[in-house]
C-alpha positions in Angstrom: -61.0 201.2 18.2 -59.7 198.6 15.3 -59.0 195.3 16.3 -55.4 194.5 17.2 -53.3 192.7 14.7 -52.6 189.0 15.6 -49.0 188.9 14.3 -48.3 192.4 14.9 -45.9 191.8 17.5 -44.4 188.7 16.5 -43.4 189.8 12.8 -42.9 194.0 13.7 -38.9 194.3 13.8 -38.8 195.7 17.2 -41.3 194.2 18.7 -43.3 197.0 19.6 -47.1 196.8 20.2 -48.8 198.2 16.9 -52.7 198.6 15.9 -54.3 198.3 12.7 -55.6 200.6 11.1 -59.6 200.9 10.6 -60.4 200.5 7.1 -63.7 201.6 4.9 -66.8 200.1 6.2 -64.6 198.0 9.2 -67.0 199.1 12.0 -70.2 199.3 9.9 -69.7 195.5 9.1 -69.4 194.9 12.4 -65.8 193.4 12.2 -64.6 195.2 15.7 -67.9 192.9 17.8 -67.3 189.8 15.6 -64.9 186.5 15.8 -63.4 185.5 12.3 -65.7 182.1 12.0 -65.4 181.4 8.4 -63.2 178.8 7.0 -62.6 181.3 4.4 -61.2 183.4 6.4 -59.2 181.1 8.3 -57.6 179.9 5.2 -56.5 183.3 4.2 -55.1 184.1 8.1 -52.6 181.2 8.1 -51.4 182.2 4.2 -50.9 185.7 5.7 -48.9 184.3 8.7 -47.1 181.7 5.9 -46.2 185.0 4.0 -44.8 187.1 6.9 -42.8 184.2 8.0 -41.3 183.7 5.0 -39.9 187.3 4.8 -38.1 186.8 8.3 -35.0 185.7 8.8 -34.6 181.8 9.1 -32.4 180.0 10.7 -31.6 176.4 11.0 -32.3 175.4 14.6 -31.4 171.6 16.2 -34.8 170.5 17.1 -33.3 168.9 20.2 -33.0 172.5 21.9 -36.8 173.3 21.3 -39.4 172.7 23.7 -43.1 172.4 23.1 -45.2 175.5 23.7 -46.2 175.5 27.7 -49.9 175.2 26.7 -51.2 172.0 24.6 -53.9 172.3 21.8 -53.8 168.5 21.0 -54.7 166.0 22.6 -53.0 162.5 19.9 -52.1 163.4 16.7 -53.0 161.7 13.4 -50.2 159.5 12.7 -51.6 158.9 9.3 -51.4 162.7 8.4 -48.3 162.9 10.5 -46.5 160.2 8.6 -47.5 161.7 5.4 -45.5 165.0 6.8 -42.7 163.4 7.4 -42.6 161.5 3.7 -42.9 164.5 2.2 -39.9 166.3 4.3 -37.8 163.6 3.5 -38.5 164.3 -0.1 -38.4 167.9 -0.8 -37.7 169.6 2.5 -39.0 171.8 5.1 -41.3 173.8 2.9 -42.7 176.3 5.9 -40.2 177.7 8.8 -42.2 176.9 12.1 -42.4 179.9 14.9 -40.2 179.5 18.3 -39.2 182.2 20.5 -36.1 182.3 23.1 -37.4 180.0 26.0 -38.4 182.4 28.8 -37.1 179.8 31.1 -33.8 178.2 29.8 -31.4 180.1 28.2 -30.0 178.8 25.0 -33.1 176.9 24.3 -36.3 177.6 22.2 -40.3 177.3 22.9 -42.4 176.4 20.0 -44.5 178.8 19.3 -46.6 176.8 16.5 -45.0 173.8 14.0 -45.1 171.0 16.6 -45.3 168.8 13.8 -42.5 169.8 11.5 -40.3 170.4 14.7 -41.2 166.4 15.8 -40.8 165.7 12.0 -37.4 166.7 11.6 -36.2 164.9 15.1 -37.3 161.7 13.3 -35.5 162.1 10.4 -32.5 163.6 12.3 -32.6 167.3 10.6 -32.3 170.5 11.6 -35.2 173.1 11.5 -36.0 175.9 9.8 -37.2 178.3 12.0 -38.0 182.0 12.8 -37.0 183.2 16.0 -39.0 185.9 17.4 -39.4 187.2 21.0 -43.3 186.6 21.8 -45.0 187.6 24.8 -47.2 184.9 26.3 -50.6 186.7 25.4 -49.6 186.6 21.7 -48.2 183.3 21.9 -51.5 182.0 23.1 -53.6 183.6 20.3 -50.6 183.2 17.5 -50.8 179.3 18.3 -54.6 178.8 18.8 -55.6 181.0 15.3 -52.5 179.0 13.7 -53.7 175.5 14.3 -57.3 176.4 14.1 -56.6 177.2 10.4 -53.7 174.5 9.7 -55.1 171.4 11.8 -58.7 169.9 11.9 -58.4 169.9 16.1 -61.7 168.1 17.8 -64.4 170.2 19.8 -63.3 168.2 22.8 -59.2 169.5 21.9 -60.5 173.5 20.9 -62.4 173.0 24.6 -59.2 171.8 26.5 -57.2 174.1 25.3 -59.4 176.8 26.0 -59.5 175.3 29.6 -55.9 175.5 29.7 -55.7 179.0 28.9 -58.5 180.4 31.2 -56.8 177.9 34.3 -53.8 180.0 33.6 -55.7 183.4 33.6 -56.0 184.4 30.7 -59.1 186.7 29.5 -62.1 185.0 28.0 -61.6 187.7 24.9 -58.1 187.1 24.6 -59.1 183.1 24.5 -61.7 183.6 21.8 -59.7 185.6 19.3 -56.8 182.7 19.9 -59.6 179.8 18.9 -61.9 182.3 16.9 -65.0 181.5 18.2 -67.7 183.8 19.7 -68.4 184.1 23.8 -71.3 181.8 23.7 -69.4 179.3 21.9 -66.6 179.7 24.7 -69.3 179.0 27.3 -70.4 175.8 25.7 -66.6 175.0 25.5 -66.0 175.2 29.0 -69.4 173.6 30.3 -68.1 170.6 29.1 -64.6 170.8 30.1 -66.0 172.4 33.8 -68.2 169.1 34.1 -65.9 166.4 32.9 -63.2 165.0 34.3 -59.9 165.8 32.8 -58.8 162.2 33.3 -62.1 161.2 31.5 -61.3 163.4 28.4 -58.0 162.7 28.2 -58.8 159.1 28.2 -61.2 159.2 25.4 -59.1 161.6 23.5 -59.5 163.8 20.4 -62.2 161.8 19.3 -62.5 163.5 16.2 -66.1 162.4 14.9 -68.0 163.7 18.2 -69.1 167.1 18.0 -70.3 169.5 20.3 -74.0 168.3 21.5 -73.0 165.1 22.2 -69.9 166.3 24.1 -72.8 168.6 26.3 -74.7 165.1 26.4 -72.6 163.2 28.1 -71.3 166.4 30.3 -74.6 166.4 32.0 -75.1 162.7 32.7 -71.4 162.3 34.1 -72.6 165.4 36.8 -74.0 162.7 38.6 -71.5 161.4 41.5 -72.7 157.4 41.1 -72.4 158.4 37.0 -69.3 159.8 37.6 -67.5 156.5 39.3 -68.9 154.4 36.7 -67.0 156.4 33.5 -63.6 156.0 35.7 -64.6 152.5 35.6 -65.2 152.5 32.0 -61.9 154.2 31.4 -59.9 152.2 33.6 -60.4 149.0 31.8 -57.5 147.5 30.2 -58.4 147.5 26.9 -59.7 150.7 26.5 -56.7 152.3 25.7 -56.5 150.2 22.2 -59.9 151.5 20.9 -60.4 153.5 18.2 -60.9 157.5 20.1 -64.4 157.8 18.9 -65.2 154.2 20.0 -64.5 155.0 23.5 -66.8 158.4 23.6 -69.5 155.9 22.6 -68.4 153.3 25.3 -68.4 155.9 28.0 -71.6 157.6 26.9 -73.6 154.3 26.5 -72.8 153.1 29.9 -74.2 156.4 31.5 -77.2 156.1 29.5 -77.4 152.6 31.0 -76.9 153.5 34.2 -79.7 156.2 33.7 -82.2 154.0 33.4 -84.2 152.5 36.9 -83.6 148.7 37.4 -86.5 146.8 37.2 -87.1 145.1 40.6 -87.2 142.0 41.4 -90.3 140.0 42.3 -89.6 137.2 44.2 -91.2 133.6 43.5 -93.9 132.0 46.0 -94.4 128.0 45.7 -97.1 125.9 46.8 -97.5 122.2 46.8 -101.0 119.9 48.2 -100.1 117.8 50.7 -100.0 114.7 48.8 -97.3 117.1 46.3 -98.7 116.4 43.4 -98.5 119.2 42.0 -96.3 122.1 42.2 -97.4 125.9 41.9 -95.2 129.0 41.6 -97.0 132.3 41.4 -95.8 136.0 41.2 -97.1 139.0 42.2 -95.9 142.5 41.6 -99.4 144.0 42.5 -100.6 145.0 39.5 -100.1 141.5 37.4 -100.1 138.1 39.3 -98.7 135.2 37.1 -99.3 131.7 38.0 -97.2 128.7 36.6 -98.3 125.1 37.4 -96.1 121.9 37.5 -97.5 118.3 37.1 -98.1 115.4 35.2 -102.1 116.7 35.1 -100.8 119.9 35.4 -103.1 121.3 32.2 -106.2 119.5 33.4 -105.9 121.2 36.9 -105.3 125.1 35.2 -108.3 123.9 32.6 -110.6 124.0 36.1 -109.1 126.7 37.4 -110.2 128.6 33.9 -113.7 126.7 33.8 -114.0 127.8 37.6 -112.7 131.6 37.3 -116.4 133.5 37.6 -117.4 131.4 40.7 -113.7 132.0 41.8 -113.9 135.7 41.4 -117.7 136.1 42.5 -116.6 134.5 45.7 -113.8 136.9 45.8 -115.6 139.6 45.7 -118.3 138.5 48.7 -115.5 138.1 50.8 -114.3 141.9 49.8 -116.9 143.2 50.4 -117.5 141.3 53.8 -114.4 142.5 54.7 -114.9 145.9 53.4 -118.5 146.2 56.0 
């Protein structure tokens, strides 16, 4: 059976549910068992979606009646990137009409579908949006939104894993979840080991943290399974000035302490003094059992550790009787 097409029914006319059509070679490349994984083929996805949208109907929509999509796939935005949007509307326009549908929920209002950033755009500069309207059922808004961004926005491991989260908490299927993020089931596993493990108030504290990949994501899943590691990355977190470092700078702040925390604490060996009568001199040895240090205080203090040296053989020799004494 040939794959369903993504946009089918959000750009058909009626909405009806339609399949695509096998084409030569489809199955034999293995295209019906396969995610699309290449950037490639990303690339040309969201020109095809660009392209249907354009031959819809757009209207011009007040941005202050649409609401954000009821799942999130970002966790902060680049305002750098986001700023560079909004110069560039100001000067030319809205070049792409974003997605909404009728909100399921409130009528005479509008749920995003994907262009979260245009739609926040034009509130700032106080315009209206362009915009196709299109009923959408949840399952294709899911995978319309997660294939869109996937191929428009560089999203973090730790933001594709969230929102994955998101949509299996609300019961969606694991396939439906991979075609939306385009990723394989083994890669959806991975996803959700880490977002199973850690803390959403953890992760959403770090946030998108946009430099950390995937392993080190895993690493610090399995050193925060610990409850005693746990406590000390809601401490980490909970500082006050966390929230003002850089997103990638807190991953490493929060991994770094659990790797502290990993490692045993040395003991402590406790100090033993002895003085002569007369306290002339003062002596402070330690003794761990397998090393015995011993520190000597005094104004002859070196000619009194010079015997001891000069006297170590007898010393020991006598030592040894007395084990072995002991020992019979």
């Amino acid at each position: 059976m040939a794959r369903k097409d993504v946009f089918a029914n959000i750009t058909s006319g009626d909405g009806a549910r339609s399949e695509r059509k096998a084409t030569p070679g489809y199955a034999s490349r293995g295209a019906s068992r396969s995610m699309i994984s290449s950037l490639g083929e990303l690339a040309q996805k969201a020109a095809k979606a660009e392209q249907i949208l354009q031959g819809e109907a757009v209207v011009e929509l007040d941005p202050k009646e649409i609401d954000s999509s009821f799942v999130s796939d970002r966790m902060d935005d680049d305002e750098l990137a986001f700023n560079e949007l909004v110069e560039a509307i100001r000067e030319r326009g809205q070049d792409t009409p974003v997605l909404v549908r009728p909100h399921p929920v409130d009528e005479g209002r509008y749920q995003i579908v994907f262009g979260h950033r245009r739609v926040r755009a034009a509130k700032l500069l106080n315009r209206t949006v362009r915009a196709v309207v299109k009923e959408v059922a949840d399952v294709d808004h899911v995978v319309a939104q997660g294939q869109e961004n996937s191929a428009r926005e560089n999203l973090s491991f730790i933001e594709r894993a969230t929102f994955a989260q998101q949509l299996l908490d609300l019961g969606y299927e694991r396939r439906t979840i991979e075609l939306a993020l385009s990723i394989d089931p083994p890669m959806l596993t991975r996803m959700l080991s880490v977002t199973g493990r850690i803390p959403v108030e953890v992760s959403s504290a770090i946030g998108a943290a946009k430099g950390v990949g995937r392993d080190r994501w895993l690493e610090l899943a399995q050193l925060i399974e610990r409850p005693e590691n746990l406590a000390t990355a809601l401490a980490v977190t909970a500082d006050g000035s966390f929230p003002e470092t850089p997103s990638d700078r807190r991953f490493d702040l929060v991994l770094n302490e659990l790797k502290r925390a990993r490692k045993p604490a040395k003991r402590a060996v406790a100090a033993t003094t002895w003085q002569p009568k007369d306290k002339s001199l003062s002596a402070e040895f330690k003794n761990t059992g397998k090393s015995f240090s011993l520190s000597l205080k005094a104004k002859d203090a070196g000619k009194f550790g010079r015997f001891l040296t000069e006297n170590l053989e007898r010393l020991y020799e006598e030592f040894r009787k007395e084990e072995k004494v002991q020992g019979d």
